[in-house]
MOPAC internal coordinates of N, CA, C and O (Angstrom, degrees):
PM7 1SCF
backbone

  N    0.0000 0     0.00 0     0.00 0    0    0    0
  C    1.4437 1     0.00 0     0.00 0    1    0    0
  C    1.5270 1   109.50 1     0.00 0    2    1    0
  O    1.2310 1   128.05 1   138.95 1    3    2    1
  N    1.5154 1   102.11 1   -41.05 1    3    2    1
  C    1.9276 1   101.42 1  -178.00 1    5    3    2
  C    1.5581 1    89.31 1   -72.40 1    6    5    3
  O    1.2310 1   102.66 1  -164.81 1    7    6    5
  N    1.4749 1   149.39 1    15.19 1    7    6    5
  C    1.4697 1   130.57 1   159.59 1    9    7    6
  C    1.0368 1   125.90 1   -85.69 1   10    9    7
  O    1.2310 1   131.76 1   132.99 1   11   10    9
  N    1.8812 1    94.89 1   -47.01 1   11   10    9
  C    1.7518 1    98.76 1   152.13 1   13   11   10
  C    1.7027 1   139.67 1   -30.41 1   14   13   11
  O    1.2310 1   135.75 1   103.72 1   15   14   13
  N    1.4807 1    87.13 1   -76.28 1   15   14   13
  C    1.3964 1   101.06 1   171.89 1   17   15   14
  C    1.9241 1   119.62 1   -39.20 1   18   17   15
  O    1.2310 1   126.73 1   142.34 1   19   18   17
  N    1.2140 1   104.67 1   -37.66 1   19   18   17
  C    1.5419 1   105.96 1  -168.98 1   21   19   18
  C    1.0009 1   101.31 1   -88.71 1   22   21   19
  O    1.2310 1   110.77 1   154.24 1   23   22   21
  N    1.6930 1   134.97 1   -25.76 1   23   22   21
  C    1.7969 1   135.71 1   136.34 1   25   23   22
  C    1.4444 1   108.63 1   -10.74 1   26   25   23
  O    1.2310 1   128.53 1   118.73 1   27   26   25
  N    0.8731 1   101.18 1   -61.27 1   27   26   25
  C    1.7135 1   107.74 1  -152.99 1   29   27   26
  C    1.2544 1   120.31 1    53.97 1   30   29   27
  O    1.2310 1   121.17 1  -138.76 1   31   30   29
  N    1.4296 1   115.36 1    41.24 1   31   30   29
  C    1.3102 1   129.32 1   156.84 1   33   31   30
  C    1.6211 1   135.20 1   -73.74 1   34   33   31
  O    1.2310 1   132.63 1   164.69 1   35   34   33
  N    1.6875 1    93.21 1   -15.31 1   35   34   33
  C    1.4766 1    99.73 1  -164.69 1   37   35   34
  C    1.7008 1   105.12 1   -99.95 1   38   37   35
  O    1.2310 1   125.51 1   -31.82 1   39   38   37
  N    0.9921 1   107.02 1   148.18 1   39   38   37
  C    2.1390 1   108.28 1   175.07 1   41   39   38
  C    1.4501 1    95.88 1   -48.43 1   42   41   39
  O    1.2310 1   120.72 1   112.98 1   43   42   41
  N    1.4867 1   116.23 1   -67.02 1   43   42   41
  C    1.4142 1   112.34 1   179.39 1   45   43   42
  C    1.6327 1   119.39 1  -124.22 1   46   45   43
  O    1.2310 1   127.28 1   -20.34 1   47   46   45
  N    1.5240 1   103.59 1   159.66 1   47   46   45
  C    1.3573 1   117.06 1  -168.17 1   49   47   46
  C    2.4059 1    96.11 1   -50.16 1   50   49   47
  O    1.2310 1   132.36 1   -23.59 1   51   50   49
  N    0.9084 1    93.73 1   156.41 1   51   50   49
  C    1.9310 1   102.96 1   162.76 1   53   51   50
  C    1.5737 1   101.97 1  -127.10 1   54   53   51
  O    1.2310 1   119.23 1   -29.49 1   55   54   53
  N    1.2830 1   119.08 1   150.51 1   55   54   53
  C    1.0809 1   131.47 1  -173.68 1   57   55   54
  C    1.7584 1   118.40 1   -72.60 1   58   57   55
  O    1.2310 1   121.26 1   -55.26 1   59   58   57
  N    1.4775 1   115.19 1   124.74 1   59   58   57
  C    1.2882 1   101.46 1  -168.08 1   61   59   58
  C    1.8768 1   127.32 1   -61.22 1   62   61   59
  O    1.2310 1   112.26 1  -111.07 1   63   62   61
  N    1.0655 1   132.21 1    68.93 1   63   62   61
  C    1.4116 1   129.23 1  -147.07 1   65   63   62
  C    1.9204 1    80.73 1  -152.25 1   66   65   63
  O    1.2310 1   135.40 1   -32.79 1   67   66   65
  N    1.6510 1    87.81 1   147.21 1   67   66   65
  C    1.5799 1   112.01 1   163.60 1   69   67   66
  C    1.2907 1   122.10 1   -25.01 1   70   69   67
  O    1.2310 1   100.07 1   -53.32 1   71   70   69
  N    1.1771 1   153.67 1   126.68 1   71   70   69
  C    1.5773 1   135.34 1  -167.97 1   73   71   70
  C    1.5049 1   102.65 1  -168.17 1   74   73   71
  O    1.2310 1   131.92 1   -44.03 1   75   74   73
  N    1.5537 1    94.59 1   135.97 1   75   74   73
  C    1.4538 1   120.82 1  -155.04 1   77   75   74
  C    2.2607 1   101.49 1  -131.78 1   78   77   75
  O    1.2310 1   135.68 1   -76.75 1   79   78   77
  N    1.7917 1    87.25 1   103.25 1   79   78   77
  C    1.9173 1    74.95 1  -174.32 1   81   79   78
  C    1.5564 1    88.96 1  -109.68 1   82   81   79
  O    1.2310 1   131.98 1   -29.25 1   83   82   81
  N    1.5628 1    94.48 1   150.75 1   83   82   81
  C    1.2426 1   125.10 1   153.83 1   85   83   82
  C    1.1710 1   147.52 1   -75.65 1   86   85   83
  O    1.2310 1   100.36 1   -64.72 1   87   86   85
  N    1.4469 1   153.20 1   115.28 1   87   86   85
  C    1.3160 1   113.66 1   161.40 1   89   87   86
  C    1.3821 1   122.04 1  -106.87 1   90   89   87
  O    1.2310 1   112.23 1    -8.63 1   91   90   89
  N    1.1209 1   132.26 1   171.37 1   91   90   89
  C    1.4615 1   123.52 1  -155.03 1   93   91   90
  C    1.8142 1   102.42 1  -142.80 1   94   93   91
  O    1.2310 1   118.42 1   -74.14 1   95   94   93
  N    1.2297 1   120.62 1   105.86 1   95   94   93
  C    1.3953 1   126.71 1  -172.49 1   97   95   94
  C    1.3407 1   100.14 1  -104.19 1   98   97   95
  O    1.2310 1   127.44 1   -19.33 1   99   98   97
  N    1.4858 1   103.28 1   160.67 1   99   98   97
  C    1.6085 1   113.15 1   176.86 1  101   99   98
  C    1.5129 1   107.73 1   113.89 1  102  101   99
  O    1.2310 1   129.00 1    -7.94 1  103  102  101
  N    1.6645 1   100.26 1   172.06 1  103  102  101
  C    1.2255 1   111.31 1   177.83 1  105  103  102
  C    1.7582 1   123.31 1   -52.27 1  106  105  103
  O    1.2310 1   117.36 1   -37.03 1  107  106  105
  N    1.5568 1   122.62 1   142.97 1  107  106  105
  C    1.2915 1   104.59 1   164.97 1  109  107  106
  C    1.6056 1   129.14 1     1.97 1  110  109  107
  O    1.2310 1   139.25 1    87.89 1  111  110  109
  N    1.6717 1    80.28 1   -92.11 1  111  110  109
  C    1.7682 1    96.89 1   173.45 1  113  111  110
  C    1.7834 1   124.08 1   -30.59 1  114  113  111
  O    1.2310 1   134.15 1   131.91 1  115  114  113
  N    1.5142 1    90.25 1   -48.09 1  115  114  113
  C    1.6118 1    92.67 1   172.38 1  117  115  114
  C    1.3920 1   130.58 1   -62.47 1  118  117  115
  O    1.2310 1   129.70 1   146.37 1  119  118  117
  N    1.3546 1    98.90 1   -33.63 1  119  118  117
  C    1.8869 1   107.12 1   177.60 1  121  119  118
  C    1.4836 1    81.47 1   -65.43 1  122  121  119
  O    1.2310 1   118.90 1    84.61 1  123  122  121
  N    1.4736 1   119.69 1   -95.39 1  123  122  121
  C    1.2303 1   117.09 1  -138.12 1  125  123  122
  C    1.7381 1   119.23 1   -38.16 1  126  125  123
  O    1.2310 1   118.15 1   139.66 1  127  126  125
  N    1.3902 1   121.14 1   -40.34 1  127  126  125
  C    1.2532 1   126.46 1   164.73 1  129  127  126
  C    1.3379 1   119.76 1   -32.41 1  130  129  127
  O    1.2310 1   123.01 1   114.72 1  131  130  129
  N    1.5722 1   111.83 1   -65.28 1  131  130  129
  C    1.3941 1   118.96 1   165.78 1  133  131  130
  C    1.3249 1   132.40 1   -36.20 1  134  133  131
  O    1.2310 1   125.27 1   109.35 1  135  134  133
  N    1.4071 1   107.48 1   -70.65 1  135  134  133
  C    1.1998 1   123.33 1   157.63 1  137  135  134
  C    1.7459 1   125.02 1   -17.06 1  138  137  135
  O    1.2310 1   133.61 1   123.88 1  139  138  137
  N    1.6779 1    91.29 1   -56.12 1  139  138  137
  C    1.3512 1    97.71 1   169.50 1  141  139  138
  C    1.4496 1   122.84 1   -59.09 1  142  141  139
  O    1.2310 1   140.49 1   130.70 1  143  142  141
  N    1.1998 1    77.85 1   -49.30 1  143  142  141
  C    1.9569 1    74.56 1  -175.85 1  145  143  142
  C    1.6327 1   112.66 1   -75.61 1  146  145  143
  O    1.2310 1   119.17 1   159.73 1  147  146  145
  N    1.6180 1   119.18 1   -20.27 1  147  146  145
  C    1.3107 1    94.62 1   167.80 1  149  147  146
  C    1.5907 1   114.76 1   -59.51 1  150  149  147
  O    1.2310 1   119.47 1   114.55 1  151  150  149
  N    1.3380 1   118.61 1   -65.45 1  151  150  149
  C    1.6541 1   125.15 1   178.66 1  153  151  150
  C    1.6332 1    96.61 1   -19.75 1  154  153  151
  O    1.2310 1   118.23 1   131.94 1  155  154  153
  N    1.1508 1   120.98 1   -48.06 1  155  154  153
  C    1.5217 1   114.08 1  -155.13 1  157  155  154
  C    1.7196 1    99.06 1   -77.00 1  158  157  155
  O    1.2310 1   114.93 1   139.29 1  159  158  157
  N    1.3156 1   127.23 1   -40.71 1  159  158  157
  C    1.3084 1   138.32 1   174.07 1  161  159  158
  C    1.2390 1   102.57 1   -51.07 1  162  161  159
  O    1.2310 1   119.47 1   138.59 1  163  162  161
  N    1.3856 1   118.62 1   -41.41 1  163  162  161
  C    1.9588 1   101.74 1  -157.37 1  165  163  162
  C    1.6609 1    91.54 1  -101.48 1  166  165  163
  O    1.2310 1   115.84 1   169.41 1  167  166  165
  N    1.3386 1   125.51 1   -10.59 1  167  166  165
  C    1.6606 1   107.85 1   163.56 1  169  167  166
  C    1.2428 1   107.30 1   -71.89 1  170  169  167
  O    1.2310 1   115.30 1   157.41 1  171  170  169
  N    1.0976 1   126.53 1   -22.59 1  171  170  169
  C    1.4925 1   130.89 1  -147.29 1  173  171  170
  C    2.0872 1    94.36 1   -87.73 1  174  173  171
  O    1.2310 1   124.48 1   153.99 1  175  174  173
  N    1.5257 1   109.02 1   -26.01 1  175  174  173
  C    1.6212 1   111.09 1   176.35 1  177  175  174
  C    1.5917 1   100.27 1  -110.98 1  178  177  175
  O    1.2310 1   129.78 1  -157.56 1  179  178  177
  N    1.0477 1    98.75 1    22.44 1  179  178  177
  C    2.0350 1   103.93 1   169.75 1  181  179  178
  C    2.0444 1    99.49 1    56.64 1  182  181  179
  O    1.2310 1   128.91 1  -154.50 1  183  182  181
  N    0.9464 1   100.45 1    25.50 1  183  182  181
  C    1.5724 1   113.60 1   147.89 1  185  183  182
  C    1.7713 1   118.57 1   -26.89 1  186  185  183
  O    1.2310 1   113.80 1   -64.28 1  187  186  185
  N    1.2676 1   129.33 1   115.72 1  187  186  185
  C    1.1638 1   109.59 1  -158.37 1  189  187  186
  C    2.0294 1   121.49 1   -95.57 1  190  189  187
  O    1.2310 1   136.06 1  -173.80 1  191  190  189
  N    1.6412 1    86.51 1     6.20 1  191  190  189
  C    1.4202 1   105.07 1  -167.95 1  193  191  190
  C    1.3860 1   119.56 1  -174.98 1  194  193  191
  O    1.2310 1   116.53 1   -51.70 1  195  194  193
  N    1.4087 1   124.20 1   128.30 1  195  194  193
  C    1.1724 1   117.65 1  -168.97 1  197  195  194
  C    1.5993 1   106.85 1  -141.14 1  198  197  195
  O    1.2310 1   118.23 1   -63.81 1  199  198  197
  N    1.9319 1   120.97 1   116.19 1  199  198  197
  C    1.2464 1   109.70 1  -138.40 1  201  199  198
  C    1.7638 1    80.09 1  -124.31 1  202  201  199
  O    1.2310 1   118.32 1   -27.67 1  203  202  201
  N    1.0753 1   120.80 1   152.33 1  203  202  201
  C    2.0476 1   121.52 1  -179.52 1  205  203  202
  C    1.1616 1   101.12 1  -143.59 1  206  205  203
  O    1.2310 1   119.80 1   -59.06 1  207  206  205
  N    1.5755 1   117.99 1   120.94 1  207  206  205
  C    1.3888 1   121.09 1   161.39 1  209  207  206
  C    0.9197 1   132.29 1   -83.46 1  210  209  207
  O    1.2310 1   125.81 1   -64.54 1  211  210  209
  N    1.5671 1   106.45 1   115.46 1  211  210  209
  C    1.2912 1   121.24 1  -163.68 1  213  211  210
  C    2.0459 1   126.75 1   -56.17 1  214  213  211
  O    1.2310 1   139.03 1   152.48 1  215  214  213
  N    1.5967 1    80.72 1   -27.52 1  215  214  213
  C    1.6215 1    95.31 1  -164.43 1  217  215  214
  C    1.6297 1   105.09 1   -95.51 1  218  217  215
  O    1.2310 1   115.52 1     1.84 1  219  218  217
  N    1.4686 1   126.11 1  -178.16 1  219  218  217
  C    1.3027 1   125.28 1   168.39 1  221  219  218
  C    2.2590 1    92.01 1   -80.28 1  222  221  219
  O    1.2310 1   124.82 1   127.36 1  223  222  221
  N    1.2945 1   108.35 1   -52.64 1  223  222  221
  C    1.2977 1   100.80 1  -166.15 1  225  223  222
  C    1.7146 1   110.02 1   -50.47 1  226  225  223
  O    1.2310 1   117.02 1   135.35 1  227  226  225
  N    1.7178 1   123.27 1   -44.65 1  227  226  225
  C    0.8179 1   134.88 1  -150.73 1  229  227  226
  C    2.2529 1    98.37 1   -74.40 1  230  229  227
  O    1.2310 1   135.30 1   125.78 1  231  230  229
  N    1.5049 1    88.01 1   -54.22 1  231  230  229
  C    1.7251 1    73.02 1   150.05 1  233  231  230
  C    1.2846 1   155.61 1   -18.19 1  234  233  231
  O    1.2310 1   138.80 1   111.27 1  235  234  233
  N    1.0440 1    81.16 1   -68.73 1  235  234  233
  C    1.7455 1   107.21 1   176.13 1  237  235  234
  C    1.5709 1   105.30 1   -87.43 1  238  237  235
  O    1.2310 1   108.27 1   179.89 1  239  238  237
  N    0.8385 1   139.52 1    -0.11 1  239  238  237
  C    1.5223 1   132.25 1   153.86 1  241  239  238
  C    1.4565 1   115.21 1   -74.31 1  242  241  239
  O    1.2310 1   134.62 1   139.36 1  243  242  241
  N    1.4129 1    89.34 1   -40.64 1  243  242  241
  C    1.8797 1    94.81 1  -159.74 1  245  243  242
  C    2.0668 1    84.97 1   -74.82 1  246  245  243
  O    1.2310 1   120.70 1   134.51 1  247  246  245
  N    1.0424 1   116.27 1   -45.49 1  247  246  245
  C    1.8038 1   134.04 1  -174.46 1  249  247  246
  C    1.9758 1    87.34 1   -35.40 1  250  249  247
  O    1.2310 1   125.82 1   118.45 1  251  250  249
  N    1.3934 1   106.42 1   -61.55 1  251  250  249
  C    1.0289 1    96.83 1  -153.75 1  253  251  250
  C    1.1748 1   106.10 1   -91.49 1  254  253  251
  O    1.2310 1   109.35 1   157.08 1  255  254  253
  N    1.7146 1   137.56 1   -22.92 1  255  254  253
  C    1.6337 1   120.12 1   160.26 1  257  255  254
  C    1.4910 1   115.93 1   -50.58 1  258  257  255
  O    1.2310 1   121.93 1   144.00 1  259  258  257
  N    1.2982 1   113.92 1   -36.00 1  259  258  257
  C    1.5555 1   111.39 1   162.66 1  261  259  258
  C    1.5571 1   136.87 1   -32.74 1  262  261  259
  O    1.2310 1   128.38 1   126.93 1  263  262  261
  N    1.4843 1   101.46 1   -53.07 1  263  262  261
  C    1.6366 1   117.85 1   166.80 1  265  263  262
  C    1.7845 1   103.15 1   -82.92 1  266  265  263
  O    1.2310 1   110.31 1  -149.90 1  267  266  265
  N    0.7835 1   135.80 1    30.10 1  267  266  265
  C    1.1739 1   131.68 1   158.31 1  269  267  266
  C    1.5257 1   119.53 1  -120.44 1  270  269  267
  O    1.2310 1   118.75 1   174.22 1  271  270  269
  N    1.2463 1   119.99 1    -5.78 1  271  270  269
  C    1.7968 1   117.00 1   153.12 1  273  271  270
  C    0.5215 1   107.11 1   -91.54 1  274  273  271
  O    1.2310 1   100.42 1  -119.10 1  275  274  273
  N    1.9579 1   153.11 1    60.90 1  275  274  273
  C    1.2790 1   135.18 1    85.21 1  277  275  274
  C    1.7740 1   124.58 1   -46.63 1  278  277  275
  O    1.2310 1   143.05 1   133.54 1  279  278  277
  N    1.4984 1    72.83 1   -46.46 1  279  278  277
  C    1.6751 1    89.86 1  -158.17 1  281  279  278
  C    1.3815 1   114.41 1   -65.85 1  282  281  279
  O    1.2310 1   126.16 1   150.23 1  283  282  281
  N    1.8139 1   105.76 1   -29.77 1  283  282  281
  C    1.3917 1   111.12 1  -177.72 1  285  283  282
  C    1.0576 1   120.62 1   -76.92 1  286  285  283
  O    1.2310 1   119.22 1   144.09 1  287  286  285
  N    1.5866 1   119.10 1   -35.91 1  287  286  285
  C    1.2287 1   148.71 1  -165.91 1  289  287  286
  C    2.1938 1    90.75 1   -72.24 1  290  289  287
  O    1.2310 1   124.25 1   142.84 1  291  290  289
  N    0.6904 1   109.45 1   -37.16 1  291  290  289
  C    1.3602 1   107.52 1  -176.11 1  293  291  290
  C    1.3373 1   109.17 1   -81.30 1  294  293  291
  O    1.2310 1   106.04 1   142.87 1  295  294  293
  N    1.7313 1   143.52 1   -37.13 1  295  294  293
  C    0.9333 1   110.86 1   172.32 1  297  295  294
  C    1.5273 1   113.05 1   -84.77 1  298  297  295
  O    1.2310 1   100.29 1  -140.73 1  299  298  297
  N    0.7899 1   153.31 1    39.27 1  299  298  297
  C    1.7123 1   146.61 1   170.53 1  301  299  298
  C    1.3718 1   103.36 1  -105.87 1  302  301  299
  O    1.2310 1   115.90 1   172.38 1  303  302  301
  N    1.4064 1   125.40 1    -7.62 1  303  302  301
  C    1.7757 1    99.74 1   144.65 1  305  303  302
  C    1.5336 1   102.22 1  -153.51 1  306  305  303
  O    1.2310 1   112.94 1   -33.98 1  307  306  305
  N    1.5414 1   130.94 1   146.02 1  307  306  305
  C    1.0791 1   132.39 1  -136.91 1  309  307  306
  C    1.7199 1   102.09 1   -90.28 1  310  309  307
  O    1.2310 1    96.42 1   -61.24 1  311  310  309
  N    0.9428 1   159.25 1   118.76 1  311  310  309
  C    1.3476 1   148.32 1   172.96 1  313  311  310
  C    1.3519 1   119.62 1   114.65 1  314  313  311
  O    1.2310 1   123.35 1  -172.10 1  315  314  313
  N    1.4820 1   111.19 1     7.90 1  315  314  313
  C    1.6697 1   137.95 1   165.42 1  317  315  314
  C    1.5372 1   101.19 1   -57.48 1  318  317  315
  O    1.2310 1   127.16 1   -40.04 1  319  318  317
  N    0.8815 1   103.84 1   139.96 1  319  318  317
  C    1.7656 1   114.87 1   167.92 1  321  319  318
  C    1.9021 1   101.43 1  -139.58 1  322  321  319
  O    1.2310 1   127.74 1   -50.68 1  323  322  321
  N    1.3746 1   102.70 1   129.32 1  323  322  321
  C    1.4469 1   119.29 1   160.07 1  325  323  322
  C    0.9450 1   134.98 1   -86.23 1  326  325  323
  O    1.2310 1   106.68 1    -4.71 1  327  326  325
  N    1.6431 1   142.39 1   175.29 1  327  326  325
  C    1.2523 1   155.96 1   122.14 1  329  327  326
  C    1.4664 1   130.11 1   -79.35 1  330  329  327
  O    1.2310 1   101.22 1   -71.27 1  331  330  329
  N    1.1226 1   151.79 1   108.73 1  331  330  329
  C    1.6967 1   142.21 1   161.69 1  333  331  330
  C    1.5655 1   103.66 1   -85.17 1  334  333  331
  O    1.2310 1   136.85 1   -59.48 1  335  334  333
  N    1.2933 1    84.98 1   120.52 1  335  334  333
  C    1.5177 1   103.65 1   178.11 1  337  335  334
  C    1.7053 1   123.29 1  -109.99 1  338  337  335
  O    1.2310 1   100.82 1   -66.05 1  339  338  337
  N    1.1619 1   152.44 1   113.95 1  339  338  337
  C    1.5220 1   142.29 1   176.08 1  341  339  338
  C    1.5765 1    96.89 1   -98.94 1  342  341  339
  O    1.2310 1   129.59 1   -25.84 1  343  342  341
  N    1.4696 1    99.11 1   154.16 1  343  342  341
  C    1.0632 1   115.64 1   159.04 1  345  343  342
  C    2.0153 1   122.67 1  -134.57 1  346  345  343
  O    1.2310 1   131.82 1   -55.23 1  347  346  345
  N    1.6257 1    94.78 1   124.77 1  347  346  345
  C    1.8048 1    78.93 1  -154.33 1  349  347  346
  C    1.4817 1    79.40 1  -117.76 1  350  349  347
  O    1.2310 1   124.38 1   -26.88 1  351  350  349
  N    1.7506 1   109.21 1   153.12 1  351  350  349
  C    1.3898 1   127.99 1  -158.35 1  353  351  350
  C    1.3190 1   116.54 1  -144.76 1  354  353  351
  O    1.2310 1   127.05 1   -74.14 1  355  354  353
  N    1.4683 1   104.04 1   105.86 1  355  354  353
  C    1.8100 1   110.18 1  -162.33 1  357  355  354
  C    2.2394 1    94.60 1   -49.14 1  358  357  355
  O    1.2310 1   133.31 1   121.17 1  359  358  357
  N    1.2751 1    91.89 1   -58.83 1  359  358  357
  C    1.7471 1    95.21 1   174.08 1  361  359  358
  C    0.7092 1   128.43 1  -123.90 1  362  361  359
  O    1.2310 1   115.14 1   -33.62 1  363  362  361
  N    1.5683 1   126.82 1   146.38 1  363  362  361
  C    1.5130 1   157.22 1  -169.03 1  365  363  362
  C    1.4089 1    99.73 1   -44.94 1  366  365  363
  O    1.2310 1   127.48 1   117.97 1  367  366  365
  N    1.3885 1   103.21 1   -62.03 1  367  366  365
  C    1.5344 1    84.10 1  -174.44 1  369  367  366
  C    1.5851 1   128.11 1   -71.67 1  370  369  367
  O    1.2310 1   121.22 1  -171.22 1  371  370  369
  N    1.3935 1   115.27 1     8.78 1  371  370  369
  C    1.6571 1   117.83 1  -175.49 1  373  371  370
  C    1.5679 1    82.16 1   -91.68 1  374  373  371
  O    1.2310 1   112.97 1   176.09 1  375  374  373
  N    1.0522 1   130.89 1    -3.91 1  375  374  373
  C    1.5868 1   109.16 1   179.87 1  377  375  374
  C    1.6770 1   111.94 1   -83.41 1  378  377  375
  O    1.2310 1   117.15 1   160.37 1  379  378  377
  N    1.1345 1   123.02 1   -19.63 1  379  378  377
  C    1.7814 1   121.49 1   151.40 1  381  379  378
  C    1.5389 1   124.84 1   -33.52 1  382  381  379
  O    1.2310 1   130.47 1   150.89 1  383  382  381
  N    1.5542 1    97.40 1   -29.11 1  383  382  381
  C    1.6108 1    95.71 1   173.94 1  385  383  382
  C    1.7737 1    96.63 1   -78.11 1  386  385  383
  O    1.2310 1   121.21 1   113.01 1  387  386  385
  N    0.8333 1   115.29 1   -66.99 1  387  386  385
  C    1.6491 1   124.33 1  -174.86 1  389  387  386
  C    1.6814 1   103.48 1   -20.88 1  390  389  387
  O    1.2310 1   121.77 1   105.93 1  391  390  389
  N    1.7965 1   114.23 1   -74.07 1  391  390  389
  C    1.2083 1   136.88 1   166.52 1  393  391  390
  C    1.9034 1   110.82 1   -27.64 1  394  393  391
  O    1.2310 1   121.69 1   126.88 1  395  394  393
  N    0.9346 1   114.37 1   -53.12 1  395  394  393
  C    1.2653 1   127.76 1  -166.19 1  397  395  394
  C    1.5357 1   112.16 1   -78.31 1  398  397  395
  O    1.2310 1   124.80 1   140.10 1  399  398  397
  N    1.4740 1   108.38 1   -39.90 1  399  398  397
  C    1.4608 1   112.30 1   179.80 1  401  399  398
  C    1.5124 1   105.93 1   -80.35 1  402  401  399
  O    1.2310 1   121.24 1   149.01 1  403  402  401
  N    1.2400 1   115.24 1   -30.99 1  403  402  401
  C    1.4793 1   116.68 1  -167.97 1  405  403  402
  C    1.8228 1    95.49 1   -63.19 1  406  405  403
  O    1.2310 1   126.04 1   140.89 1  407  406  405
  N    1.4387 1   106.00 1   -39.11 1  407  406  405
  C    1.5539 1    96.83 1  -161.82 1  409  407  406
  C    1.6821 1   117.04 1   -92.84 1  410  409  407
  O    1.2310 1   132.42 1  -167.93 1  411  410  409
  N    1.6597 1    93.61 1    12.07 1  411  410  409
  C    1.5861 1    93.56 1   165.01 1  413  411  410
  C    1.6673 1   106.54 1  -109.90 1  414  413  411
  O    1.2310 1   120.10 1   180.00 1  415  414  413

């Protein structure tokens, strides 16, 4: 996140801390459900913040500062090489494993 930020790619700064985005497809009803239960997952590993875009635009902002810590993360020291990794999850709730591993 501090690669982002020093990008200055993003509208606004994100807080430098571990960070895990989602995206959430489906009907209304379905996001918001999800949604819910992510919030409830990342209190549940003392998660320190849990942020949902409300809008279609606001989505896709956060979607695309996301794909940009590779890119940022790579220039702040010269001869870095990455990986981009997804992880896609028939259900919401198998994403607790995700949540859980990230924070050990």
């Amino acid at each position: 996140m501090n690669a982002i930020n020093k990008a200055g790619t993003t509208r606004k700064p994100y807080p430098t801390q571990d960070s895990l985005f989602f995206k959430i497809q489906g009907t209304p009803e379905v996001i918001s459900k999800a949604a819910e239960a992510l919030e409830t997952i990342v209190k549940k590993h003392s998660g320190s913040r849990f942020e949902f875009a409300s809008t279609e635009e606001q989505a896709k902002e956060m979607w695309e500062n996301r794909k940009m810590a590779l890119f940022s993360s790579l220039q702040l020291e010269p001869g870095l090489r990455g990986w981009v990794t997804d992880v896609w999850f028939v259900s919401v709730h198998r994403s607790e494993i995700c949540v859980a591993l990230t924070v050990k």
